[in-house]
Every structure is written in C-alpha cells, then in structure tokens.
C-alpha positions in Angstrom: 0.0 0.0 0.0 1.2 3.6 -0.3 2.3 5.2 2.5 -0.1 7.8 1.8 -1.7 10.0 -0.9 -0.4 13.5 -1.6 -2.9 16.4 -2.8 -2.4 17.1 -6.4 -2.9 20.5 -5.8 -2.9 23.2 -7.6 -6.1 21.5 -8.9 -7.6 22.0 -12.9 -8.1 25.5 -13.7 -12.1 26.5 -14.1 -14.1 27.3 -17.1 -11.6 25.7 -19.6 -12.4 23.6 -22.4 -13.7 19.5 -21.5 -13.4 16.7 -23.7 -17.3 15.0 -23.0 -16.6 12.0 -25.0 -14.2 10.1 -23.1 -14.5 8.1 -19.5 -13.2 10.9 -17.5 -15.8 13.3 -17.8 -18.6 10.6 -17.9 -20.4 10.1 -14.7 -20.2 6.1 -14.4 -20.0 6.2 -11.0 -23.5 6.8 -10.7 -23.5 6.1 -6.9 -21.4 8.9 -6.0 -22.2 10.6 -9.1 -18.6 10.8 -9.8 -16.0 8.9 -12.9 -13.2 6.6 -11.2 -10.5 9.1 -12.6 -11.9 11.5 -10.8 -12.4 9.9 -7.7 -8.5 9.0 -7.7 -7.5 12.6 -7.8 -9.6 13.2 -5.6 -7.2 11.3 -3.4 -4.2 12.4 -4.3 -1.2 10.5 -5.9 -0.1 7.6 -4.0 3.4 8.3 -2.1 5.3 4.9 -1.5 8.6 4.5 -0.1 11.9 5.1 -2.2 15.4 3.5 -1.8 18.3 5.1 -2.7 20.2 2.6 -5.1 23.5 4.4 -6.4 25.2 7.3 -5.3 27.5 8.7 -8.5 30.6 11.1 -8.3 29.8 13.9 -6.0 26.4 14.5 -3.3 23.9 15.5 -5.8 20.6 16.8 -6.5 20.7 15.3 -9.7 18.1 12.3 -9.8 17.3 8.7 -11.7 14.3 7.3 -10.6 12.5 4.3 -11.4 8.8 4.2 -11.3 5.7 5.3 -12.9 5.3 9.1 -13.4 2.5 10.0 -10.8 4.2 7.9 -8.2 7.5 10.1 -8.7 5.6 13.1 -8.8 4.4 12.3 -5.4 7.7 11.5 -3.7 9.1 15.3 -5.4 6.0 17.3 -4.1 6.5 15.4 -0.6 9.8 16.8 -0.1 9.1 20.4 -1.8 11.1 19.5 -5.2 10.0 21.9 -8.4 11.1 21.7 -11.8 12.0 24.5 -13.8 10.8 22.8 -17.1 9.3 19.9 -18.3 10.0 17.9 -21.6 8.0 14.7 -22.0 8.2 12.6 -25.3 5.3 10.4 -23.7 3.5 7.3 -25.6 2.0 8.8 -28.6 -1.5 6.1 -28.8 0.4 5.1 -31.7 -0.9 0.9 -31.6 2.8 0.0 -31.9 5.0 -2.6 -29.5 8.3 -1.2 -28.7 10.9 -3.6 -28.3 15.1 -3.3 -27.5 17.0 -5.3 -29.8 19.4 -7.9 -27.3 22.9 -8.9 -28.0 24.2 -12.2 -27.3 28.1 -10.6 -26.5 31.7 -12.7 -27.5 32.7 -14.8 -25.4 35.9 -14.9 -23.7 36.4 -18.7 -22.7 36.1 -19.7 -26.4 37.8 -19.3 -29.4 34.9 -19.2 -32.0 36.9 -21.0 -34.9 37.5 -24.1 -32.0 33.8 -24.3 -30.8 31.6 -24.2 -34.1 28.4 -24.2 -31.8 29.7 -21.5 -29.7 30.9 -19.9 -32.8 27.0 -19.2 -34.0 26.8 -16.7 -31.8 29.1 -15.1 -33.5 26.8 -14.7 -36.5 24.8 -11.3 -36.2 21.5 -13.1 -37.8 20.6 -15.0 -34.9 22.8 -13.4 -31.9 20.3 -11.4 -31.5 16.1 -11.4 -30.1 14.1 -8.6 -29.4 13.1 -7.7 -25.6 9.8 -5.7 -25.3 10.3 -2.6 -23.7 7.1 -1.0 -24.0 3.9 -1.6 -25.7 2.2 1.9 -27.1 -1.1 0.3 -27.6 -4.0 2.2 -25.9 -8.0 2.8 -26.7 -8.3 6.6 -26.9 -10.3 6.8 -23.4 -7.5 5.1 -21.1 -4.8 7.1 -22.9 -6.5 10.2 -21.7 -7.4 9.3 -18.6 -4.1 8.1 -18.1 -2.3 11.1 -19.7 -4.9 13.7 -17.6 -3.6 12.3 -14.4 0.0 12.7 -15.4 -0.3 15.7 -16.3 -2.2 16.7 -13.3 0.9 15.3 -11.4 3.4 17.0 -13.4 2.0 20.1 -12.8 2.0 20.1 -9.0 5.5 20.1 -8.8 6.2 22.8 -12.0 7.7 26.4 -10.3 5.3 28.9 -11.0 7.6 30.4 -14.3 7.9 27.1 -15.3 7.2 25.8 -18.7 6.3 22.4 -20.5 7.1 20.6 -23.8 4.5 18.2 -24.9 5.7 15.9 -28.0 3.4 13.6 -29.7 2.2 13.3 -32.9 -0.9 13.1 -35.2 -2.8 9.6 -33.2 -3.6 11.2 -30.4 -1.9 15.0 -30.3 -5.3 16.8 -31.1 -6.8 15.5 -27.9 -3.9 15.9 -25.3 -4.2 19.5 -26.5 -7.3 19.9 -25.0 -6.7 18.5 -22.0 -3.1 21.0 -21.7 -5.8 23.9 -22.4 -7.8 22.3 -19.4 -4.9 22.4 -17.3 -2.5 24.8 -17.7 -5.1 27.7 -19.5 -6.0 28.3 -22.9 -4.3 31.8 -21.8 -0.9 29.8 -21.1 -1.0 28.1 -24.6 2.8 29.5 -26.1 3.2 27.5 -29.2 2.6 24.4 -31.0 6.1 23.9 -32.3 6.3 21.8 -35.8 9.7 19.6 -36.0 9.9 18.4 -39.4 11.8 15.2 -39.2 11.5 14.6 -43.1 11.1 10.8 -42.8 11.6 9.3 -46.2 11.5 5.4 -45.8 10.6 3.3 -48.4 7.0 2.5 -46.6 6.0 5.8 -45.9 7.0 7.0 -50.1 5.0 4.0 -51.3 1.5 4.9 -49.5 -1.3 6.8 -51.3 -1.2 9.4 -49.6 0.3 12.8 -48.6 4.3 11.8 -46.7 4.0 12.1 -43.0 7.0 14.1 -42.0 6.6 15.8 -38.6 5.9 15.7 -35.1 4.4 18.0 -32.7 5.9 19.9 -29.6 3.1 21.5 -27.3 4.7 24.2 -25.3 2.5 25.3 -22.3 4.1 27.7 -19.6 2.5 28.2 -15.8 1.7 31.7 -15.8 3.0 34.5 -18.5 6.0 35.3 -15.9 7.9 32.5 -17.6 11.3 32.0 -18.8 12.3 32.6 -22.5 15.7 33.1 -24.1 14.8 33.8 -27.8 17.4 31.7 -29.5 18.9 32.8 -33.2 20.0 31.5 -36.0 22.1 32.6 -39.2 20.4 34.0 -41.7 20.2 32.7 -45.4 22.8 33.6 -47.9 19.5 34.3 -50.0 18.4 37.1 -47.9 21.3 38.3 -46.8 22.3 39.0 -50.7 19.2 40.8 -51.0 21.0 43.9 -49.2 22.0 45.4 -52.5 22.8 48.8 -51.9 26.0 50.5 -50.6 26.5 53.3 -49.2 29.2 56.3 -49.2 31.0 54.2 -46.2 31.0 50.8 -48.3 28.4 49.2 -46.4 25.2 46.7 -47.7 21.7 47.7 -47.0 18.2 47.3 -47.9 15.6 49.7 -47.8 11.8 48.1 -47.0 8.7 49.6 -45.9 10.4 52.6 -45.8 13.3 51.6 -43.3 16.6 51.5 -43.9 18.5 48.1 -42.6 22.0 47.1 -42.9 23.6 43.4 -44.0 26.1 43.7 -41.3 24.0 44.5 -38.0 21.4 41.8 -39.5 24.0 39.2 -39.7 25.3 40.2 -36.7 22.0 40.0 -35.1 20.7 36.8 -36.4 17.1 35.3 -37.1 15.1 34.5 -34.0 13.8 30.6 -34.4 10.2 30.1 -35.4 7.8 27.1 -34.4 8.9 25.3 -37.7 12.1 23.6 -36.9 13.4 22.0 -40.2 17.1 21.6 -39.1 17.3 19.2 -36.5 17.6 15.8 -38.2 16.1 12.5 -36.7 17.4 9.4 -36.3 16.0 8.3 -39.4 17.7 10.8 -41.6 21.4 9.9 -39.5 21.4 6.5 -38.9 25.0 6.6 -38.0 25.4 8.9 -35.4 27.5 8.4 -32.6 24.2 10.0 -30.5 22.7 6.8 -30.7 22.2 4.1 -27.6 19.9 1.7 -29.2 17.0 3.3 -28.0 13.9 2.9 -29.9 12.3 6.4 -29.4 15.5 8.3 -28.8 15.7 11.9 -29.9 18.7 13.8 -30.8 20.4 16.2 -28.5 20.0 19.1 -31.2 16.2 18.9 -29.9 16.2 19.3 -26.0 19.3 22.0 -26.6 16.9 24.1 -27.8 14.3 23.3 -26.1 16.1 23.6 -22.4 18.5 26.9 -23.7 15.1 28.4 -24.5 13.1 27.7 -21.5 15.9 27.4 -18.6 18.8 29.0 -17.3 21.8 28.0 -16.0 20.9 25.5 -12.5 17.9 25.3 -13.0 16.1 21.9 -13.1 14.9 20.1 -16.0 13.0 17.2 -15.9 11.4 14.4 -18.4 9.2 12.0 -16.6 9.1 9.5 -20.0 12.7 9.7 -19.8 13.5 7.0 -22.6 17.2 6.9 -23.3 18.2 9.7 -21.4 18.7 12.9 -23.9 17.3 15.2 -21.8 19.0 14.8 -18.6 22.1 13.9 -20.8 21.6 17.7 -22.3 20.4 19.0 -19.3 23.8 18.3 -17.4 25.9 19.2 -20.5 24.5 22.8 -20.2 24.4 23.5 -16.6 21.0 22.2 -15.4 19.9 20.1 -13.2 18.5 17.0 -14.0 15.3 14.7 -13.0 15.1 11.5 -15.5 12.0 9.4 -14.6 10.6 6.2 -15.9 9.0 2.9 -15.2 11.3 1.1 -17.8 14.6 -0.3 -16.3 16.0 -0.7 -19.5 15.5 3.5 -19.9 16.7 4.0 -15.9 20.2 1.8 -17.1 20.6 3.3 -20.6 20.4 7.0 -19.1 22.4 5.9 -16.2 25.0 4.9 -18.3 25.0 7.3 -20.5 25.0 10.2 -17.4 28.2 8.0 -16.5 30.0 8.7 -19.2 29.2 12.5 -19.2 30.8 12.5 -16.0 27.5 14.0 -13.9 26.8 12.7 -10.5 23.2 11.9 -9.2 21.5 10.1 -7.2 19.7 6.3 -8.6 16.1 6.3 -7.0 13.6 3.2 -7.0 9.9 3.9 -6.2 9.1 1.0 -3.7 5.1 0.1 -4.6 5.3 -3.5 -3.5 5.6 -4.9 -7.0 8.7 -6.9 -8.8 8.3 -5.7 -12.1 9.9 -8.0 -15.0 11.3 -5.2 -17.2 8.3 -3.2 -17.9 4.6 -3.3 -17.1 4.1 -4.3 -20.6 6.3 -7.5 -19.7 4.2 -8.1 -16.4 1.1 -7.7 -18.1 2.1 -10.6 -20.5 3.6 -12.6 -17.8 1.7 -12.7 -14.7 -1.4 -14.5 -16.3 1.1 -17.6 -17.5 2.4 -17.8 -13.7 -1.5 -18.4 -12.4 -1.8 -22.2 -11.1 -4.5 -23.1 -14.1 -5.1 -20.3 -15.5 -6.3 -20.9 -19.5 -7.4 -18.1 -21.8 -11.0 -17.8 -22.3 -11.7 -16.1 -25.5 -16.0 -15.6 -25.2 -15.3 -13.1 -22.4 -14.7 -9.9 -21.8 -11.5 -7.9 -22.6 -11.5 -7.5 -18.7 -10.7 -10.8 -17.9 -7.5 -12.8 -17.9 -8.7 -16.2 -18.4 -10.3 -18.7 -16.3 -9.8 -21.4 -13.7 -11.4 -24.8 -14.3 -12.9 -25.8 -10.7 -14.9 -29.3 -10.0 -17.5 -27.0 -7.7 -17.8 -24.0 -9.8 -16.8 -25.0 -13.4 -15.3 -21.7 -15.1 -14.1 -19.1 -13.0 -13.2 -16.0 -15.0 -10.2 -14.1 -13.1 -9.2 -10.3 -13.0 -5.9 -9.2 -13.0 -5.2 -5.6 -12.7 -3.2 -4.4 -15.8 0.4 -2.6 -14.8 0.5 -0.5 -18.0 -2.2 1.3 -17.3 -0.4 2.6 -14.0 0.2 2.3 -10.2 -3.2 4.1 -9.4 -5.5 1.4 -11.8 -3.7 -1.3 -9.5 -5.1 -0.3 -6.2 -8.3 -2.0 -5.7 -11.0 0.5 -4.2 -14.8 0.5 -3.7 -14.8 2.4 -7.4 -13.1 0.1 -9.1 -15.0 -2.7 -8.3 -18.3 -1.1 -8.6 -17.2 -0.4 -12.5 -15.9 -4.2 -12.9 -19.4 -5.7 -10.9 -21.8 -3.3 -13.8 -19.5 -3.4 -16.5 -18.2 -7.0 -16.3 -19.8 -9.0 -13.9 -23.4 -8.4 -14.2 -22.9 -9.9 -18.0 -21.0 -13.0 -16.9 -25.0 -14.0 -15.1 -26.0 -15.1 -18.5 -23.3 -17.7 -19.1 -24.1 -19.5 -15.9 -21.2 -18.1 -14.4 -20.8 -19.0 -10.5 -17.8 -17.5 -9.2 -14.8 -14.6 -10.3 -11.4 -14.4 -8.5 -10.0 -10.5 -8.4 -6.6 -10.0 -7.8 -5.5 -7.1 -6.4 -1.6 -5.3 -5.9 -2.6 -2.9 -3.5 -6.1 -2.6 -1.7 -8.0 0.7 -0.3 -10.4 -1.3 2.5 -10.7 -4.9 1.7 -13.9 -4.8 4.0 -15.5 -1.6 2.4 -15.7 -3.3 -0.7 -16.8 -6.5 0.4 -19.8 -5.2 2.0 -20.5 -3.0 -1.5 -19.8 -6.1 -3.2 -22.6 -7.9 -0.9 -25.2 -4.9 -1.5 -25.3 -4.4 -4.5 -24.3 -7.7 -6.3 -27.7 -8.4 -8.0 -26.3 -12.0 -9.6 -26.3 -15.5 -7.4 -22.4 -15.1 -8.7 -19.9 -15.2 -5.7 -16.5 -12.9 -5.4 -13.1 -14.0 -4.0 -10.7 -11.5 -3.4 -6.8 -12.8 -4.0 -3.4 -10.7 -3.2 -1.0 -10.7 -6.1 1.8 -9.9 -4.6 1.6 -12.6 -2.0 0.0 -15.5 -4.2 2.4 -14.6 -7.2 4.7 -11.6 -7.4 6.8 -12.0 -4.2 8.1 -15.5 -5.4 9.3 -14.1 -8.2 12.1 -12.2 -7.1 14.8 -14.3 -8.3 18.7 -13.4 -8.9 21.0 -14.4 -11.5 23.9 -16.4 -10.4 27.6 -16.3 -10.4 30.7 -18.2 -9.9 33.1 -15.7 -9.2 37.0 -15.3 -8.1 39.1 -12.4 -6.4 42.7 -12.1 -6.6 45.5 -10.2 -5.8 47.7 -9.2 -7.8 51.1 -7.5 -6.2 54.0 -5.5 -8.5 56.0 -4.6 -5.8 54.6 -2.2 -2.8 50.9 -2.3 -4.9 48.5 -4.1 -5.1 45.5 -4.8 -7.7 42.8 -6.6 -7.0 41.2 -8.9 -10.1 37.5 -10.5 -10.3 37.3 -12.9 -12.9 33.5 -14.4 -13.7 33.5 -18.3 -13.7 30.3 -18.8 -14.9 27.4 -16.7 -14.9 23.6 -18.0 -15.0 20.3 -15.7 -15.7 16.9 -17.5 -16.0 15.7 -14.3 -17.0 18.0 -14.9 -20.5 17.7 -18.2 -20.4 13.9 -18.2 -20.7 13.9 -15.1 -23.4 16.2 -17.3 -25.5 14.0 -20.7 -25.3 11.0 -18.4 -26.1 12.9 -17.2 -29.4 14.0 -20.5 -30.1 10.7 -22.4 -29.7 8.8 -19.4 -32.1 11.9 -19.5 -34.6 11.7 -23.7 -34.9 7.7 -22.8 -35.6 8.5 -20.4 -38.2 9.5 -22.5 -41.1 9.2 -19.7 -43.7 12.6 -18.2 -42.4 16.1 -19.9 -42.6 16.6 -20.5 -38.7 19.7 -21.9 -36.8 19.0 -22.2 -32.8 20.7 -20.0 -30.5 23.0 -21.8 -28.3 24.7 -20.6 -24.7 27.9 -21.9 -23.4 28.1 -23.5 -20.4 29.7 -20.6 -18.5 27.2 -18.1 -19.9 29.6 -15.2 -20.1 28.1 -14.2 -23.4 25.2 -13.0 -21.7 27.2 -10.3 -19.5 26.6 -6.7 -20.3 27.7 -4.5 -17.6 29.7 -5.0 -14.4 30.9 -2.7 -11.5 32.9 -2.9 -8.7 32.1 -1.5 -5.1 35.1 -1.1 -2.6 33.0 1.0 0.5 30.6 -1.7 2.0 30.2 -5.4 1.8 26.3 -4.9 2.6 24.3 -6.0 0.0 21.2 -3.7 0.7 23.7 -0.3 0.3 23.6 2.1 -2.0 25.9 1.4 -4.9 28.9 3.2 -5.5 30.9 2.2 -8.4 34.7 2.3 -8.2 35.5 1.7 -11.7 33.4 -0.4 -13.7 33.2 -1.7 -17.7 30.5 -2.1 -20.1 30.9 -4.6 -23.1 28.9 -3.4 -25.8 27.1 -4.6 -28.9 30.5 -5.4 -30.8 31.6 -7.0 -27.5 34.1 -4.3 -27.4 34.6 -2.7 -23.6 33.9 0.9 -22.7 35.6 1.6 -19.1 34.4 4.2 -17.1 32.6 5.6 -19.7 35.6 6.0 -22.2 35.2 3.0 -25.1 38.7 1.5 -26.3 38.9 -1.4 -28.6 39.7 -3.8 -26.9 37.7 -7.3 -26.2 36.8 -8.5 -22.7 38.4 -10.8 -21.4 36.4 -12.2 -18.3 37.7 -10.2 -15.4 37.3 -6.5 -14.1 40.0 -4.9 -12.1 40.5 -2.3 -9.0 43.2 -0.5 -7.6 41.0 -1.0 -4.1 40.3 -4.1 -3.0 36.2 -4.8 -4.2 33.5 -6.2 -1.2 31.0 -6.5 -3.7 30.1 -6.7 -7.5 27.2 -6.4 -9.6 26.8 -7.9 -12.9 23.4 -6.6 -15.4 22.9 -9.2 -17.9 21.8 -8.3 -21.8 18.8 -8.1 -21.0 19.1 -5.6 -18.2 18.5 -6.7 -14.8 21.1 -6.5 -12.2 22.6 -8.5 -9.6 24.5 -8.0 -6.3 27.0 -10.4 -5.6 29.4 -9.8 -2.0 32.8 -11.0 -2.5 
C-alpha cells in the first residue's frame, strides 16, 4: 500500500475547455455521481517509499528514478522539489509494440573457430532477439485518462515560471491538446512547435497518400512570468544578398517599408527561431550517429538544446518524466541544469544511467518502492503474470477484462481479473470504485453464461472490508467474489537473482597491489527463458532460414555490464561504483565511460580491493554479488 496520498494541488483551472466523449468526464460512478478518474484525484497521488540505489561522483541533487510518473511526482512534491521545465516525449497512442533489440556478446572462454556451436553466436542473424520494452497500444479513453492524471501530477510540482514541452504526434496529439488547455489555461498556450523530421522510408514513399513528416511539440508555460531566451539562427545567404545597396562608407543595406536596414547588424543580429524547426535531423535521416544508444524512441540532442537553452537557465532543473534513453538529462547536465530523468522502464533508468556516467554528472539512482517486482516493464508483467497463475487458460467468449479462467470441479469456469500494470500504479489499487465499474461493466454480464464464481486479484487494496460489503449490497447476480493478493499469491516468489561463480585475486608489483575479479560462470533464468522463447517461435516459423541459439556452459556471453564496489560489503547499500566496464554490442569494452577497442576478457580490475560486485545481464537486470 502507499504510504499515503499526496494532494495534487494546484487543482484544474475553471471554465476551460472539457473533452465530453471520453471516461473521465462521464459520470459512471453513478453512486457517487462521480467517474473513477476522478475519484483517484480526488485522493491524491499515491506516495510509496523510495530507496536510494547508487550514489555517482559527488552528493547531488541530480536524480534517476525508477517508477511510474504520478508515483514520482508524489515522492518530489513530498519533499518540496519543483522543476524549472518539463519535456515529456510520452506514448503517442500510436498501436505500436516497442521492443530493445538484445545482443548475445563474445565470449571470452572460447575461441569461436574451435567451438563451431559456440561460434554461432558469433553470427549477427541470430545473436540477436528482441526484448519488449514498452507496448504503445491504448483505446483513446484510457490514454486520456491516463495522460490527464500525469499531467495533473506533473503540474504540482512545475515552479510557477515554469514551462512544459508536450511531443506527440498526429494519433492522439489533437486531444492531449485539450486537455493541456484544461490544465494549464487556454491563456498559457505558447506555441505548437512543428519539427519536421522529413522521414523518407521506403513504406512511408510508397503509400497513397500525402508523406508524413513531422511531429508536434506542445509548449504550455505556468503563468505568463515565464522563462524565454529567444534563440537565433544565421540568416540565409539568400536574404542576406538581398542587401544590394552601398552606401558612401561601403556598407550593404536594404531599404523596406520605408526603413533602412544594414547586411552587417542583421547578420550580426541573427534570425530568432520560429515554431517550424526543419534543421534538426532525426534518427531516421542519420542512422550513423555516434548519438545513438539503441533506444527505440531516442531523440537527438539538437532537440532538447533548444528546447532547455530556451526555456531554462543555468541550474535550473529540468526534468522528463518518460525519460526513454536519457537525452534530456544527458543535455540538461551538458548545459548546466539540473536533471530529473523518470521512468517505469529499467532498461531506460540503465541506458540513461550509463549514459549520465560517461558525461561525467553525478546523481542520485532512485527506485519507487510500490510493492511490486516488475519484469522489465509493465508491458512485460502484463504478459507474464497470467502464465504464472496455477490453471489459469485463456477464455476467448469473455470480456477484454478478464485474464482467463480457472477450471474448478465445484464452480466450473471461473473467469479471473488481473489488474493491468501498463495502465499505472493508481489502476492497481483496488478501491470501492473500481469494483463497482468491474461488478456493472463486467460481472453483471457473466450472469447469463451461468457463471458462479470470479477471482480479483489485487496489488494494493483501499479497505478490503469496504468493498466486500458493497460487493454484498449491490451484487444483483447468485455469482460469488473471491478476493486474492498478487503480490503474496504470485509476485513475491518471483524475485529471483541471477547467479555467479566468481573469483578475487590479488595481484602485487611490488609495494601495490590490484585486486582482479574474474566471472567463472554466470547464470540468468531471465536470459535463459527469453532465448528458449525465441528459439521455440523461430523452430515454428519454417518460412525463415533459422539456426537455434545456443549458450555456453559458462554463460559469459550474456554479461553486459559489471561494477565494482570497494566501501561496503552490505548487499542492501547504496551502490557506488569504483570503476566499472560495459561490453557493448560489438563486444568491445567501454571503461568508465571511455570506449577502447579492446575485447573482454572475463575479469574486471580495482586499484582498491572490491566487497562487492554487480553484474546486469543483456537483458538488463542486475545482480548483487558480495565478494
């Protein structure tokens, strides 16, 4: 359960344009007259607690934290944290499935031309399987009711000459504008900011139809006491040779509408930006770029430079609760800001953290506590939670709502909820609301299929004894409820480390001393599982060419990252990394953040002697092992 809920004050502003059509501003909740989303502001966001996790370079206000956006909203506004400005590159309702491409890495035990079956995974067409980050795949009402309470929770913690950056793009862009005009003002609209990212793939050329080529930046500001540097920008050789003239001292000018201007104090001066940006190339257009951290929605640095030169000055703080891979605190620290990078995704919270590493920034790593083991992502737990369910078979004549079903002698089919994580950590805590909607949307039409019993699972729970008793009034149907804790039944089990074989050694030249880990072995079930998955859908596939992908007994291949601490032996500490070495796609090794060429080679070394290590795997969870 939360700690407790924090006020998401200051609340909507009055008299401002309403979207009618979509669950938020219905009145389902006929028995308090009120909509669910409504009733969970109302409330406030839930606070949970948060454990440090890394301390990097100096004390720091600086801050990575892991967890859903409301929920890290909450934890800033309870200790009186604003932000300065706000980018968010948020899910754009787009109905795609995100996914992080995984590479098997080289490894160092084996020589590839001596171990032919080692030496497949070698071959880039089948080293590699996709791990899905995050699925973007929403029904227009739950994206705005999810998007209204982040933005509500983003707000409370803005400075009152703070500003925001909205990006989306045509799926769902049109309607998130309404709801910033509901929030922040109609009156504190600034801009709606075009980036052209001139996409010109063979897909997009090919379609009937006009080429999609831009995106869309919504810039909102609290109040009109904001802050605004007006960037510049040469002007055109074009223009500038439209200053024709001389005069008797040798100098270019124009005359229009009657004023006189000169070439030299226009150049000089430059030409403000405008809200068409058509220089900043994507990702698509530069391929190559050394920007790039296999990200699937990165953006380029070019973009938040503007954006947080613009909108902020020197330590200030900056913040992006979607953080993805990282470019705006990245940016943010490269100009003198302070950063907040917040998301739910551990693969974003270790690519940013990495990539803050290397800039040489310190900060602190927070987790948001909420009771919950996540897999990598909710979109991960959503997929996995139902197939860890003692007897749980999909059930394809129900609702949407419902998981599956439980074959029982007594009851026959029982149909079973399972609160979905992707639609955030408020949607997870059962409350009196939330089953009311689930007994007259759901249950009411399960009567009809002579339906006896549904199981409801629950992560967190308002007052398990309050909604029993609604349950009991107003449950119409002969159909019985039982009530089952997720965390406890399922979730809690599941919190299971990779293992290592690992030995320390020192190594003396002289007066010093080095200290050298080498890794044995190393085991994830995590990996292990993702590969058998890819290997049992490839072997199905028969259309494709397909050769299985094959681990070695030590497992060292599936090593991505490892650090070494030298301040505490306790597992449960902080982390603070003494030096530490990342092997990357090419299995070449980048050591505290500067890349060199050469190959790993199974150990890490320390001038200090280590107490403990930790090891992420490829597919991005990490362990702690004491030495």
């Amino acid at each position: 359960m939360p700690v407790k809920y924090v006020s998401y004050s200051p609340t909507i502003l009055q008299g401002q344009a309403i979207l009618s059509n979509f669950t938020r501003s219905r009145k389902l909740l006929t028995y308090k007259d009120d909509s669910e989303v409504e009733a969970r502001v109302r409330r406030g966001m839930p606070l949970y607690e948060v454990a440090e996790k890394e301390l990097v370079g100096e004390i720091s206000d600086n801050l990575i934290i892991q967890g859903e956006c409301v929920s890290a909203c909450a934890y800033l506004r309870e200790r009186n944290i604003t932000v300065d400005l706000v980018y968010i590159d948020p899910p754009f309702a787009s109905g795609a499935d995100y996914a992080k491409k995984v590479y098997l890495r080289r490894n160092p035990k084996f020589a590839a031309e001596k171990d032919t079956a080692r030496a497949t995974l070698d071959n880039d067409d089948i080293r590699t399987f996709e791990s899905k980050m995050y699925g973007d795949i929403w029904d227009k009402e739950r994206y705005l009711n999810w998007m209204y309470e982040n933005l509500l929770a983003i707000k409370s913690v803005m400075s009152p000459t703070a500003s925001i950056y909205v990006h989306l793009d045509y799926h769902i862009g049109h309607y998130v504008k309404i709801l910033l005009d509901e929030i922040f003002g109609e009156s504190n609209f600034q801009r709606e900011i075009v980036w052209d990212i001139q996409v010109l793939s063979g897909f997009k050329t090919i379609a009937p139809n006009w080429v999609r080529g831009h995106d869309t930046i919504f810039y909102y500001s609290m109040g009109q006491d904001r802050i605004f540097n007006k960037l510049r920008q040469p002007h055109k050789k074009e223009y500038l040779d439209s200053f024709n003239r001389q005069d008797e001292n040798g100098r270019w000018y124009m005359v229009a509408h009657g004023t006189t201007r000169y070439r030299d104090e226009v150049e000089a001066k430059g030409k403000p930006f405008g809200d068409v940006w058509n220089d900043i190339m994507s990702f698509q257009q530069q391929p190559t770029s050394e920007e790039k951290v296999d990200y699937a929605t990165q953006k380029p640095e070019s973009l938040l430079d503007r954006i947080i030169r613009a909108s902020s000055n020197e330590g200030m703080v900056v913040a992006d609760f979607f953080g993805g891979s990282g470019v705006t605190a990245a940016v943010a620290s490269k100009l003198g800001r302070r950063f907040i990078h917040v998301d739910i995704n551990a693969n974003s919270i270790s690519t940013a953290r990495d990539r803050l590493v290397k800039e040489k920034a310190s900060f602190r790593r927070l987790v948001v506590q909420d009771g919950v083991s996540l897999f990598r992502n909710p979109v991960q737990t959503d997929e996995i939670i139902p197939t860890l369910i003692d007897g749980l078979v999909k059930e394809h004549t129900l609702g949407a709502a419902w998981a599956g079903v439980i074959n029982d002698s007594r009851y026959g089919k029982v149909p079973v909820y399972i609160p979905r994580f992707v639609e955030g950590a408020q949607s997870r805590v059962l409350t009196t609301a939330s089953i009311h909607k689930l007994l007259f949307d759901e249950v009411l039409q399960l009567a009809e299929l002579n339906i006896k019993k549904v199981i409801v699972y629950y992560v967190d729970v308002d007052n398990l004894d309050a909604i029993k008793e609604y349950v009991n009034q107003n449950n119409d149907t002969l159909i019985e409820f039982e009530y089952r804790d997720l965390k406890e039944e399922v979730l809690d089990k599941l919190v299971a480390q990779d293992t290592a074989r690992l030995t320390l050694t020192e190594i003396k030249d002289g007066v010093i001393s080095r200290w050298k880990v080498e890794v044995v072995s190393f085991f994830s079930d995590r990996v292990k599982r993702k590969i058998d998955e890819y290997n049992q859908k490839a072997f199905c596939n028969p259309s494709k060419s397909y050769r299985e992908i094959l681990l070695s007994d030590n497992g060292l291949e599936t090593i991505e990252w490892l650090s070494l601490d030298s301040t505490t032996d306790d597992i449960n500490a902080p982390w603070h990394s003494d030096t530490e070495i990342k092997i990357e796609d090419n299995s070449s090794v980048t050591c505290d953040g500067i890349k060199t060429s050469r190959l790993w080679d199974g150990t890490i070394c320390s001038d200090c002697k280590p107490l403990r290590i930790k090891i992420r795997n490829i597919c991005g969870d990490e362990s702690i092992f004491v030495l």
